[in-house]
C-alpha positions as CSV (number, residue, x, y, z in Angstrom):
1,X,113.2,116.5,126.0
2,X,109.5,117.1,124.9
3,X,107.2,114.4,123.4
4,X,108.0,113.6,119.7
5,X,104.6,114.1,118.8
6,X,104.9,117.9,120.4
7,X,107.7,118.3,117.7
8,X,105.9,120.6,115.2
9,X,108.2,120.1,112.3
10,X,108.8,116.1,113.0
11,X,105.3,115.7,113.4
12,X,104.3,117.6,109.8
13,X,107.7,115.4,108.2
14,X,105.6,112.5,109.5
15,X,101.7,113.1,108.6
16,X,103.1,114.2,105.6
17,X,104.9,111.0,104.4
18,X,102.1,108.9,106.1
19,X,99.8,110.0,103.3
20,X,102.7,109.7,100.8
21,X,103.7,106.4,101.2
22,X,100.1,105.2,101.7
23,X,99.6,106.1,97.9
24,X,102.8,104.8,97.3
25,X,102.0,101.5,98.6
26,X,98.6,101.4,96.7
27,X,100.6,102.2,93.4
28,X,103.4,99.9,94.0
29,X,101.2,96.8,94.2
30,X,98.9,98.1,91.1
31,X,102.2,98.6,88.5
32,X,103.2,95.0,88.1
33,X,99.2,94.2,88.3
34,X,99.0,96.7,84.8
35,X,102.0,95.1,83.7
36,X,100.7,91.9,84.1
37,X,97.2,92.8,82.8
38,X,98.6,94.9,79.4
39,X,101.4,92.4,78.7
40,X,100.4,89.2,81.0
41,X,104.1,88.2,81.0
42,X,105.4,87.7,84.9
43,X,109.0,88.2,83.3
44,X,108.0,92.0,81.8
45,X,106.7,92.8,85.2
46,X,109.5,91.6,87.0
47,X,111.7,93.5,84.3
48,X,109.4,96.7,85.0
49,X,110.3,96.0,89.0
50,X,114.1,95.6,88.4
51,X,114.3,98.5,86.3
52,X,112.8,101.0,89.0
53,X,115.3,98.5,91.5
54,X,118.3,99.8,89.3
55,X,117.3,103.0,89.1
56,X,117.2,103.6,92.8
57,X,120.4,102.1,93.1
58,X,121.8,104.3,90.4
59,X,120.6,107.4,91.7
60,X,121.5,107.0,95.6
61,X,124.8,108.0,95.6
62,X,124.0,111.3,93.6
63,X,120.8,111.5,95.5
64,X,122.7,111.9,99.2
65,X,125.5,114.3,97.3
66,X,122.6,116.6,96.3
67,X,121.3,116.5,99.5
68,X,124.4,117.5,101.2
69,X,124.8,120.2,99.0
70,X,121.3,121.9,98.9
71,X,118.2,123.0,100.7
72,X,117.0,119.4,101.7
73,X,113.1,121.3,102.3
74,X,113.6,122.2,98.0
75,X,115.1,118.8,97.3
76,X,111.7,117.3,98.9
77,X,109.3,119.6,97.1
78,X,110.7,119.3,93.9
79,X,110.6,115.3,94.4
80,X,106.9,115.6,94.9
81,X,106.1,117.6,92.4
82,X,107.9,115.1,89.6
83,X,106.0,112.2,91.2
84,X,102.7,114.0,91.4
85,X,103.3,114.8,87.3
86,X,104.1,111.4,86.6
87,X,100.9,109.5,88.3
88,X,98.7,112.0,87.3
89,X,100.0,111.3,83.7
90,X,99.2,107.6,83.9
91,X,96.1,108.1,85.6
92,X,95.4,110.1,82.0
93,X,97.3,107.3,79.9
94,X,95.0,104.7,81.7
95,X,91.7,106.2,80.9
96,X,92.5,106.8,77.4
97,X,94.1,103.6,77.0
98,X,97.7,104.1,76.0
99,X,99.5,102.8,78.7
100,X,101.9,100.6,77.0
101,X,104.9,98.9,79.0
102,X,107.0,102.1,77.9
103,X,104.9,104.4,80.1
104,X,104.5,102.5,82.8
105,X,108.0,102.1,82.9
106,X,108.4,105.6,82.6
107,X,106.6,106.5,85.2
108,X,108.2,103.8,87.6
109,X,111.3,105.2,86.9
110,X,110.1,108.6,87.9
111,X,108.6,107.8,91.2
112,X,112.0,105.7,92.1
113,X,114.3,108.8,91.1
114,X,112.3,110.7,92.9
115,X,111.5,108.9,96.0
116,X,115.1,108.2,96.2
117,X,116.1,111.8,96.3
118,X,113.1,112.4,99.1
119,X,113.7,109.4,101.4
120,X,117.9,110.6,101.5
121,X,116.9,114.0,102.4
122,X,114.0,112.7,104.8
123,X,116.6,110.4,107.3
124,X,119.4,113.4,106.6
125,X,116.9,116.1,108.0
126,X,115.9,114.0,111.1
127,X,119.4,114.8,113.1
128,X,118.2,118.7,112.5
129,X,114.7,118.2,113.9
130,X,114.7,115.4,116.1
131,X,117.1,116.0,119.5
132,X,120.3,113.1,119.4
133,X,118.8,111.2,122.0
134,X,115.3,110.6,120.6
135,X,116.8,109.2,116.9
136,X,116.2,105.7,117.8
137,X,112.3,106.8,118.5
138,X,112.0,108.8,116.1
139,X,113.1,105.7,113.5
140,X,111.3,103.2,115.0
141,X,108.2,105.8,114.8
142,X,108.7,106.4,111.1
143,X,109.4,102.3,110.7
144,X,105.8,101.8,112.9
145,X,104.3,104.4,109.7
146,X,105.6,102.3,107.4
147,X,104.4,99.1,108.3
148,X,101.2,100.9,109.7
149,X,100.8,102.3,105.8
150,X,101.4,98.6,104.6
151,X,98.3,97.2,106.3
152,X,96.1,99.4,104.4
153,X,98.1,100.3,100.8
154,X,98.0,97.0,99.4
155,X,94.8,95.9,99.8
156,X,93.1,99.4,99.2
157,X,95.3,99.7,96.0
158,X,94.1,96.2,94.9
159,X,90.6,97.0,95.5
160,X,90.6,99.8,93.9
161,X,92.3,98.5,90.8
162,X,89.9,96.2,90.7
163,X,87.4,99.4,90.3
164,X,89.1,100.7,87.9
165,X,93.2,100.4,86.9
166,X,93.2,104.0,87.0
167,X,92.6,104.7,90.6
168,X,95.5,103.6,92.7
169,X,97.4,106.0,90.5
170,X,95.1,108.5,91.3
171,X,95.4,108.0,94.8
172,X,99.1,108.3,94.8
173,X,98.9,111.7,92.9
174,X,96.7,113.1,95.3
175,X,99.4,111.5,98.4
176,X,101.8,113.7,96.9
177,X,100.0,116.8,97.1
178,X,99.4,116.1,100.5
179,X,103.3,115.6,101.1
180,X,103.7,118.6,99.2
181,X,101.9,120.5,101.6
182,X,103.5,118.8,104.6
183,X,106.8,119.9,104.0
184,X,106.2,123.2,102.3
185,X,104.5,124.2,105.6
186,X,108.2,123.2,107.7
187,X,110.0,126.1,108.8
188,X,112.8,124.8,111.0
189,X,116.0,124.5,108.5
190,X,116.2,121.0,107.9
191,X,120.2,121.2,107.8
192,X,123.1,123.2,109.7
193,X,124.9,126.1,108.3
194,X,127.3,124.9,106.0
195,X,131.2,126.1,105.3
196,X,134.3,125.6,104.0
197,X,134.0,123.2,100.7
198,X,131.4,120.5,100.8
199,X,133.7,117.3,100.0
200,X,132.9,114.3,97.4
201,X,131.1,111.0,97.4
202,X,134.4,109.4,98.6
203,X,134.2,111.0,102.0
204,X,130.7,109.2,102.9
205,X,132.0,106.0,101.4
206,X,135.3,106.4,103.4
207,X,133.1,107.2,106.9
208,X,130.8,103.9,106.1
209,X,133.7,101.3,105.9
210,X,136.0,103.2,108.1
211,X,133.6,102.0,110.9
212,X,132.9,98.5,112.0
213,X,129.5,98.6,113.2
214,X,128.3,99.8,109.5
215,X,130.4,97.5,107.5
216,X,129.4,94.5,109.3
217,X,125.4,95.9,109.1
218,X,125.5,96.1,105.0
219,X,127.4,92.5,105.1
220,X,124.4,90.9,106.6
221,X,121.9,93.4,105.2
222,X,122.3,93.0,101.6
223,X,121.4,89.5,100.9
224,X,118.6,90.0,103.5
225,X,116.9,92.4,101.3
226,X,117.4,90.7,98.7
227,X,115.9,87.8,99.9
228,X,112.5,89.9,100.7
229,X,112.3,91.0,97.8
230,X,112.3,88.2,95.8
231,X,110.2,86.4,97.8
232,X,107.1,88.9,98.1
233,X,108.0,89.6,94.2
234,X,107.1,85.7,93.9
235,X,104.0,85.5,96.4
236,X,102.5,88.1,94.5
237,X,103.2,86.8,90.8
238,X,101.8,83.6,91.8
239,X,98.7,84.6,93.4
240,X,98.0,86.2,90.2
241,X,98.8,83.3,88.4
242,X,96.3,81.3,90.2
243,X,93.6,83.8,89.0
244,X,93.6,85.3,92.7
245,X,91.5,88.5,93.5
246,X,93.4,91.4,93.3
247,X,92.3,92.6,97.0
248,X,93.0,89.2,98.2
249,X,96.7,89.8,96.3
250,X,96.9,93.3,98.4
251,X,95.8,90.9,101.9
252,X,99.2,89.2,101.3
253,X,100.7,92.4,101.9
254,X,99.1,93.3,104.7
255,X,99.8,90.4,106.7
256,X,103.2,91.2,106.1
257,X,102.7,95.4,107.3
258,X,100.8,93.5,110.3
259,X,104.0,91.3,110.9
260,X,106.1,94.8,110.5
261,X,103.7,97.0,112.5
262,X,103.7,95.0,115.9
263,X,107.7,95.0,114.8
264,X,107.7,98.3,115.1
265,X,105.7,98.8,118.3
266,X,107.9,96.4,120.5
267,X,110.7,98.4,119.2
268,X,111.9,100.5,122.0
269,X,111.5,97.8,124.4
270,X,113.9,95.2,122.3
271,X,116.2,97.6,121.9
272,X,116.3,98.6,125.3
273,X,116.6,94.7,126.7
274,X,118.2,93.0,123.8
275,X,121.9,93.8,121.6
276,X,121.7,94.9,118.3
277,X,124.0,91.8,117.7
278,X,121.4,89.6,118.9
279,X,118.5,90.8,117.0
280,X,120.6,90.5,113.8
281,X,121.3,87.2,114.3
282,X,117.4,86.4,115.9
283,X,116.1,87.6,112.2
284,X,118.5,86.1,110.0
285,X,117.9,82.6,111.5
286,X,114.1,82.8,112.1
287,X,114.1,84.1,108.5
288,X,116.0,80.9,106.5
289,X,113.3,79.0,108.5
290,X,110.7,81.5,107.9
291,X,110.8,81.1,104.6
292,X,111.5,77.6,103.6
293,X,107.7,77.2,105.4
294,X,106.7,79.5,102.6
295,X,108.4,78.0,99.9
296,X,105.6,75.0,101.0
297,X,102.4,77.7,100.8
298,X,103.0,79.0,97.4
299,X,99.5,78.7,96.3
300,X,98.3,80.1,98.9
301,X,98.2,83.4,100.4
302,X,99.2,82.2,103.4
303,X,102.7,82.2,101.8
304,X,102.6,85.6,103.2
305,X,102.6,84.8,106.9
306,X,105.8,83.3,107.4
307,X,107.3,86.4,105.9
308,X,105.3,88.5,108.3
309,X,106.7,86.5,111.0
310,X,110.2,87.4,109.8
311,X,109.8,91.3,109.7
312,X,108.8,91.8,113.2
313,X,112.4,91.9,114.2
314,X,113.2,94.1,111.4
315,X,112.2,97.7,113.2
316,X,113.6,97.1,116.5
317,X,117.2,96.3,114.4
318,X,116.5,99.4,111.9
319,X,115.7,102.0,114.7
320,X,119.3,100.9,116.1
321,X,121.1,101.3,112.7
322,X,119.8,104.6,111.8
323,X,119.8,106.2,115.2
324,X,123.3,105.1,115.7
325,X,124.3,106.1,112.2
326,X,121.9,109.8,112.7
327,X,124.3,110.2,116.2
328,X,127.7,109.7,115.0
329,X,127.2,111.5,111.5
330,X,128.4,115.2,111.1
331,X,125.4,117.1,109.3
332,X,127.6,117.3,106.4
333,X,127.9,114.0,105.8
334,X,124.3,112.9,106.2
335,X,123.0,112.2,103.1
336,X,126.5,110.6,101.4
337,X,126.6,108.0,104.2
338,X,122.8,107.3,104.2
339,X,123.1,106.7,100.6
340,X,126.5,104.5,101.0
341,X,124.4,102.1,103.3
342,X,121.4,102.1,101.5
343,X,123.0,101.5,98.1
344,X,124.9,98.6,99.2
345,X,122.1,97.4,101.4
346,X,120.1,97.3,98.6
347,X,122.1,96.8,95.4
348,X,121.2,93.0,95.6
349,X,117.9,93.7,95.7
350,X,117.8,95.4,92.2
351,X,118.0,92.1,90.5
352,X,115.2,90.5,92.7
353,X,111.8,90.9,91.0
354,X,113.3,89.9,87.7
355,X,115.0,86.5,89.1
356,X,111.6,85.7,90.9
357,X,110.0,86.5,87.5
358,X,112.8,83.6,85.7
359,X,112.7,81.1,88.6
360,X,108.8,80.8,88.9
361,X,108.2,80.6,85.1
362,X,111.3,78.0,84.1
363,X,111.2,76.5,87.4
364,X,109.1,77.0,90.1
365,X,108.0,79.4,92.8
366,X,108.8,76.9,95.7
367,X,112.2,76.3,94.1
368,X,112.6,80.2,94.3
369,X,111.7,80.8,97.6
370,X,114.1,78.2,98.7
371,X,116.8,80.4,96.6
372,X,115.8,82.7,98.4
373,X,116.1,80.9,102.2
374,X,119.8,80.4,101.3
375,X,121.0,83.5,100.6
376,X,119.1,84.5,104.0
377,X,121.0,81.4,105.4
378,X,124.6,83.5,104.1
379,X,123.3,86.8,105.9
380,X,122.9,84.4,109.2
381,X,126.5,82.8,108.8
382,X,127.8,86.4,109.1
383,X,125.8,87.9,111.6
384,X,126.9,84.7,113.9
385,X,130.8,85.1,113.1
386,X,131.1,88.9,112.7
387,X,132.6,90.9,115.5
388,X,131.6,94.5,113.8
389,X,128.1,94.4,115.2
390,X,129.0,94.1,118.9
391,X,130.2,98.0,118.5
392,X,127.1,99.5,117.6
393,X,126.1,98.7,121.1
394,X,128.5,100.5,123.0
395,X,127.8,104.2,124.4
396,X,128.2,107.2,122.0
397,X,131.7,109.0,122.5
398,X,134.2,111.0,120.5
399,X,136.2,108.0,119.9
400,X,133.3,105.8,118.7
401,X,132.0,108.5,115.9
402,X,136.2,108.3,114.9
403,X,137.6,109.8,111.9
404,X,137.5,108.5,108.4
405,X,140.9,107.5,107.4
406,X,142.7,110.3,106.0
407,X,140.4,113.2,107.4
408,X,138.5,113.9,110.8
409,X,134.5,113.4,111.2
410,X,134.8,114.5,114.6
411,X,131.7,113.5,117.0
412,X,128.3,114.0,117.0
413,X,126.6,117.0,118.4
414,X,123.0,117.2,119.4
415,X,121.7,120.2,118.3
């Protein structure tokens, strides 16, 4: 197998959604800064948050039907042209000073439909591009972007809001002409031919909990998410509370893309010498730690540390999920069961920015974060007692890709 970097059409997927989700990043810290700024209620902009939560959770499972169903290479183009409308838009609504919480909302529900439908056809394509045995790589490489993105994002997006509210907006609309580009220029089909009739949401949700590894994965997975959330929801409303700098705001985020980006690094060598049931287990208990020290730094943005501390297991177990998942999931199932897990993965999540928003103005941000701890402390309890994870770790075979119950999914195939 060649170098993944001397993969033309992984390595323009890539670049591509580097500069995407570097805009991204800058306008997902600067929305709830607007909010906050037209409306200065923490609640609104956790309701603005929780909205564009719900509405990622309500489009995933249509999202990965679609994308089992049509040219994945359209479904992404089309998803960055709707985004690049929408920020330029408030960009304009900015400058001439009409952007009311309705817009903004708008437009965050825009950019979550949207980058919903991309990131479901983006992990679908990778089986078609990326050779079986390089998944893991190939997700811990995209994880490493992520993070990598998240050291710079925040704090540029902050400091340039500060500039001006209008230019992390800008930014983002010109990140998604750039990812328009990217993938328009990708001539490798990013799925396999596709016959006979093309099946329902039921048979991804029937492959998901018809295997062990995956159910036991979203068990743990969801109220770990959930419990991010919230807390980096709260970190950041309390900063601003306290009158903090808005580029200081953004240096909370990065020390948590730092925490993620040596995660992400050390991720083929943890995977290589440790279980995936051990690194489940290593970040759900550092994490109920983790974060009760937070809870204690609330005024501080050293709040952010701890959490940064907590994430740098979190690529090394992702790049195991998803290139386990990428392995033993027909083509034609790719984007129903990558929307399964992330919907339920996630679904808690939904709710998180707009409890953070509650607890922190009727009680208190500590008393949040410790909220928080114990629902990480639940995640911990079940990746301890669970037997499901154990499987993951076994070799690739016909038996272990299985059959849903009630119809074959025969094994994986590298192409």
């Amino acid at each position: 197998m060649t170098s993944l970097w001397r993969n033309r059409e992984f390595t323009l997927l890539w670049t591509g959604q580097c500069l995407s989700e570097l805009g991204t990043s800058m306008a997902s810290l600067a929305i709830p800064l607007l909010v906050l700024a037209v409306t200065g209620s923490p609640v609104q902009a956790g309701l603005a948050g929780t909205i564009a939560q719900v509405t990622r959770l309500v489009c995933r499972l249509p999202a990965g039907l679609l994308v089992d169903r049509v040219d994945r290479r359209r479904a992404m183009l089309a998803c960055d042209l709707i985004r690049l409308a929408a920020f330029a838009g408030l960009g304009v609504a900015v400058l001439t000073g009409r952007a009311h919480l309705g817009v903004i909302v708008l437009v965050a529900v825009l950019d979550a439909a949207g980058g919903t439908l991309f990131g479901t056809a983006e992990h679908a394509a990778l089986r078609s591009i990326v050779p079986a045995g390089q998944l893991p790589d190939a997700v811990a490489r995209n994880e490493a972007r992520s993070y990598g993105v998240a050291l710079v994002g925040p704090p540029a997006g902050g400091l340039l809001f500060g500039l001006g509210a209008v230019w992390p907006f800008a930014g983002n609309a010109v990140s998604c002409l750039a990812s328009l580009f990217s993938v328009g220029l990708i001539r490798r089909p990013l799925q396999q031919p596709r016959e006979g009739a093309p099946g329902g949401l039921a048979d991804g949700l029937a492959f998901v909990f018809g295997n062990p590894f995956l159910r036991a994965v979203l068990v743990i997975a969801a109220p770990l998410n959930f419990a991010v959330t919230g807390t980096i929801f709260t970190i950041i409303v309390v900063l601003q509370r306290h009158g903090t700098a808005p580029a200081v705001i953004g240096l909370a985020e990065t020390f948590i893309g730092a925490g993620g980006l040596l995660g992400a690094l050390a991720a083929p060598l943890l995977r290589r010498r440790f279980p995936m049931a051990v690194l489940a287990r290593a970040i759900c208990w550092a994490a109920t730690g983790l974060f009760l020290v937070s809870a204690l730094l609330t005024a501080s943005v050293a709040a952010a540390v701890p959490i940064a501390l907590t994430l740098m297991l979190a690529p090394a177990c992702n790049a195991a999920l998803f290139g386990y998942q990428a392995a033993i999931t027909p083509d034609r199932l790719q984007g129903r069961v990558v929307s399964v897990i992330f919907l339920v993965a996630n679904s808690a999540s939904a709710v998180a920015p707009l409890l953070a928003g509650l607890l922190v103005t009727t009680w208190s941000a500590a008393g949040a974060i410790v909220l928080f701890a114990a629902a990480v402390a639940a995640s911990a309890l079940a990746a301890t007692f669970g037997r499901g994870l154990r499987t993951g770790d076994r070799p690739i075979t016909p038996a272990s890709a299985g059959a849903t119950p009630g119809r074959s999914a025969g094994p994986s195939r590298p192409r």
